[in-house]
N, C-alpha and C positions, 0 to 999 in steps of 0.2 A: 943660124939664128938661135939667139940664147932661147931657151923654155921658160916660159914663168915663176917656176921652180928655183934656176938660176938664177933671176933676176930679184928674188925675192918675194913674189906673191904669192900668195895661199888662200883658201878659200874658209870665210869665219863661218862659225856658225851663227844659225838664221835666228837667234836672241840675241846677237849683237848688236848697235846700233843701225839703223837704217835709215835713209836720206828719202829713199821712194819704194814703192811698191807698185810693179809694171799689171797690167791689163788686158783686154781685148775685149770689146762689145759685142753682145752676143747677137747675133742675126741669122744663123742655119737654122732653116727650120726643117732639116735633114737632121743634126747633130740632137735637136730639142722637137721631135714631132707635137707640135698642138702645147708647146708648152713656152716659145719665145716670151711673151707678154709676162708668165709667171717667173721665166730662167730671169727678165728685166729686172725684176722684183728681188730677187735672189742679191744683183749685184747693184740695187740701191743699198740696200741693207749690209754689204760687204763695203760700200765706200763711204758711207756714212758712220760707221763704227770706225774705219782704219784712219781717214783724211784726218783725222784729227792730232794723229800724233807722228804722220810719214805725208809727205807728199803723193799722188795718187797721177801716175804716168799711164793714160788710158788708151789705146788704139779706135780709133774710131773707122769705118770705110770710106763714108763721104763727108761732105759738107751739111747736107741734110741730117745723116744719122748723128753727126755731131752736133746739130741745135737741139736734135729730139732728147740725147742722151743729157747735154746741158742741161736741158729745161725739167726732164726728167728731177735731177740732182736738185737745182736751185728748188722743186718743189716738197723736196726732203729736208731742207735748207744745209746741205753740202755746203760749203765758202768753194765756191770755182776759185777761187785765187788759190789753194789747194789741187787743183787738177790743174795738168798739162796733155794739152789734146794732141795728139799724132796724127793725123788723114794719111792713113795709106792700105790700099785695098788688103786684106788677108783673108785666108781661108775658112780658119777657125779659133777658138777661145784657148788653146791647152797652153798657154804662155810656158809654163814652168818645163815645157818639153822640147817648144821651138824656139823660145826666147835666148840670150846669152848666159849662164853665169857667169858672176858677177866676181874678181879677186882684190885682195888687197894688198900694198906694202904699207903697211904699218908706218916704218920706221922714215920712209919717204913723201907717210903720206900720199901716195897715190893709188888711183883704182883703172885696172881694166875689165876685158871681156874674155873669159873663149867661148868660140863660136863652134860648135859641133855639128856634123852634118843629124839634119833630120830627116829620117824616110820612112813617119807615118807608121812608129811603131813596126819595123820589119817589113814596110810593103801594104800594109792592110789597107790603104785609102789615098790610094792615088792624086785624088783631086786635093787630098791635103799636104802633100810634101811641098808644095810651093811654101810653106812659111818657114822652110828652112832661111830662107833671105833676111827675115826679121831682125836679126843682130846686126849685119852686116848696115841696114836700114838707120836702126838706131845710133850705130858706131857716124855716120855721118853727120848726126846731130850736135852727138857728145863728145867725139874726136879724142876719143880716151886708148892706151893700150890694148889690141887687139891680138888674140890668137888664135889663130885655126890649126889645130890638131888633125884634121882631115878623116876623121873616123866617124860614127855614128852613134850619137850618149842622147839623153833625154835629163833635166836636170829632176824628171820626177823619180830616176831609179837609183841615184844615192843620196846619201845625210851624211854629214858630219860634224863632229863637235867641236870644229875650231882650233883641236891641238894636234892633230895630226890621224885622228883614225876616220875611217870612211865603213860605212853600211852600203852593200847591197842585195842582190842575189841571182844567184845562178841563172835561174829562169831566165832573167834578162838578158847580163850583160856578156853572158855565154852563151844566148841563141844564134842561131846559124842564120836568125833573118836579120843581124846585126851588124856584126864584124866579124863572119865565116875565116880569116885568114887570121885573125888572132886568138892565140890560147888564154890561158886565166895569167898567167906571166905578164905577156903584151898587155892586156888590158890595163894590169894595174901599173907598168910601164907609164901610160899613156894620163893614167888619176896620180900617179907619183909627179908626173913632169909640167901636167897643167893645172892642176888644182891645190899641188905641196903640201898631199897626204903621204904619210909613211906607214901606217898599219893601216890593215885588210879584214872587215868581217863580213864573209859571205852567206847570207840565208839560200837555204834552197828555193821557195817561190814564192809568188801572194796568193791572194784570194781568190774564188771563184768568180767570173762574171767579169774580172779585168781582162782587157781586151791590148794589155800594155805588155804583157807576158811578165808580169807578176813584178808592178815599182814596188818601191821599196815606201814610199809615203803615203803606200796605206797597210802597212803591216809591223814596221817598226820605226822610229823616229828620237833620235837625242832630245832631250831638252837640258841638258848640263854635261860638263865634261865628261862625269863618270855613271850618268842616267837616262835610259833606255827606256822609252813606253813601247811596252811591246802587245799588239792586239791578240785577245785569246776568247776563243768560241768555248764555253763553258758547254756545250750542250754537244754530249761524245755522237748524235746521231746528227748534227750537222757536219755538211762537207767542207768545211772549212776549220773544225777541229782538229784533226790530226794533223794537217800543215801548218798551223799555227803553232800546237804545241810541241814540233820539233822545230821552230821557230824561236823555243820560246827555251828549250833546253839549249840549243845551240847558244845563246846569247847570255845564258846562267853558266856557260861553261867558256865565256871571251872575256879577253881582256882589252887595256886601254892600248894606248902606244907608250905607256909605260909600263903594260907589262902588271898593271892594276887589275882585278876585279869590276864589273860593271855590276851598278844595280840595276836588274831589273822589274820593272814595274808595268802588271798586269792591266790593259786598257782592254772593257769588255768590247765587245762589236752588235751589234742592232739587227743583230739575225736577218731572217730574208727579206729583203729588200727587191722589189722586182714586179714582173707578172705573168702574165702568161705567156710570154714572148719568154722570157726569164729572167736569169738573175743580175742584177745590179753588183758592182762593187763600190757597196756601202761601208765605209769607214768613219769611224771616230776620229781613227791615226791623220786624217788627213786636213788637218787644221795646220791654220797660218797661224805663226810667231811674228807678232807684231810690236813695237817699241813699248808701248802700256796695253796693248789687248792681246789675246790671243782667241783669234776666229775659230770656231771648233763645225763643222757638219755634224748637223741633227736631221736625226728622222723620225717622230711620233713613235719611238719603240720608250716602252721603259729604261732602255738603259741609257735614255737620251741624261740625265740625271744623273747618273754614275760616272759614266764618261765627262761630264761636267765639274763634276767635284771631281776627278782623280786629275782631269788637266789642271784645277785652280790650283789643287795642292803643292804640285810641280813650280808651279808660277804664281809665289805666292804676292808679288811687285809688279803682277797683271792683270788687267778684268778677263774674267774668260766668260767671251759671249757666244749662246749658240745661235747659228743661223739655222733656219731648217732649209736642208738642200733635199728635198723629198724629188722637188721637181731639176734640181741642175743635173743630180744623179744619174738624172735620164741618159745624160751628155757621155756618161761612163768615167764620171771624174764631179772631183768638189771642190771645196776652197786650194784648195795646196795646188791643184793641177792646173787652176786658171789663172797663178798668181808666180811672179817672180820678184821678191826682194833686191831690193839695191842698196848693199853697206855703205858706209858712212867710213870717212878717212881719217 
């Protein structure tokens, strides 16, 4: 069987046009302890800003949590004629991990899927590898090109900018709780043949407190072919300085898939986020690209403001709205993680 690769599909990047933007209703009160009712609140305010300019493709579990979440929305005044409801039971909200991405041919005008095995971030929560099914779920719907690669990716651990290069890093897609039987070769084998990348930038890890073994969408992230926002802890006595700024050298010192310079651009981070259990991985990086908006995660730090102005500047042909995810955080993930874009043909 031909690869995607072959047949012509590639994988755009996530400012290119977009048809919908996929979901999942939030209900663990495992994932969100004592804070469901506020996480609710979090994804009014995420579908009310985006419905506007994407279609809003939402998982719901039953029939009930689907009039709540309706009634929710229409009382925001969402247009429901904008959202399409899915009823099928899932586990949990990280769409961007268990969901399909999303490829294109351009030139044919068509879109499929691959489907990647999900095991719950290496193993860590059993009860949630069941939403590896999810693709396979939706492919029933949409009856579009489908691929299974047969390996284990999450779509929060790379980025790409549409002409051929891909971000990620080692931490992840070289852990042993992943794909133990593949080298850094195999791996990009596997992003060369189903996503039709041809250059490789690998960071060493993320941040503290991600429990993902370090995505890549919250530490560095394209917003244009030859621009990089890359997150940097200004503060040499936080733990999350020194990995950032060999993060940060590493990607002042890559090029494009032409063999270009990258520029990159400094995106501060919102310091400790967390409590006495510990630390949160709170990101700015981890904001949705959306067709006129771009969703950014705030947190009540000062630098919520910085980070706001330095994503507008980037996107100057988009409103950039902060959400404050004080409370989604809790979940160990923010906009980007609970959200999968779907291109436009």
């Amino acid at each position: 069987m031909k690869t995607p690769r072959e047949l012509g599909y590639s994988m755009p990047a996530e400012w290119e046009r977009h048809d919908a933007i996929w979901l999942s209703w939030p209900h663990d009160p495992m994932t969100f302890p004592d804070r469901i009712e506020r996480v609710e609140q979090v994804y009014l305010k995420i579908i009310s800003a985006i419905h506007k300019s994407e279609d809003v493709n939402l998982f719901v579990r039953d029939g009930a949590m689907k009039e709540q979440a309706a009634s929710m929305l229409a009382q925001e005044d969402v247009d429901l004629e904008k959202i399409r409801f899915f009823v099928r039971d899932y586990a949990d909200v990280w769409f961007r991990d268990y969901g399909p991405i999303f490829v294109t041919n351009r030139e044919q005008g068509k879109l499929a899927m691959v489907h990647w095995i999900f095991n719950a971030w290496g193993g860590k929560y059993d009860e949630l590898r069941r939403d590896t099914v999810i693709p396979s779920i939706i492919n029933r719907h949409m009856r579009i090109g489908y691929f299974q690669p047969g390996i284990v990716m999450e779509g929060g651990s790379i980025d790409v900018n549409g002409r051929g290069t891909l971000m990620t890093t080692e931490q992840c897609l070289l852990n042993e709780n992943r794909n133990p039987h593949l080298d850094r070769a195999g791996i990009e084998t596997y992003l060369r043949d189903f996503l039709g990348v041809s250059h490789f930038i690998w960071l060493k890890q993320g941040v503290a407190g991600d429990d993902t073994d370090g995505h890549i969408d919250d530490i560095a992230r394209f917003v244009s072919p030859d621009t990089i926002l890359c997150a940097y802890e200004e503060d040499e006595a936080d733990e999350n300085h020194e990995v950032l700024e060999e993060n940060f050298e590493t990607l002042q010192a890559s090029n494009d898939q032409d063999g270009n310079p990258l520029r990159v651009v400094r995106l501060p981070m919102p310091g400790f986020v967390g409590d006495e259990k510990g630390r949160l991985p709170a990101s700015y990086a981890n904001f949705y690209i959306g067709n006129n908006v771009v969703l950014v995660p705030v947190f009540g730090h000062e630098n919520d403001r910085i980070a706001i102005r330095t994503i507008q500047d980037v996107f100057p042909d988009r409103k950039t709205i902060g959400i404050d995810c004080s409370d989604l955080v809790y979940g160990l993930g923010t906009i980007h993680c609970i959200s999968q874009q779907q291109p436009s043909v």
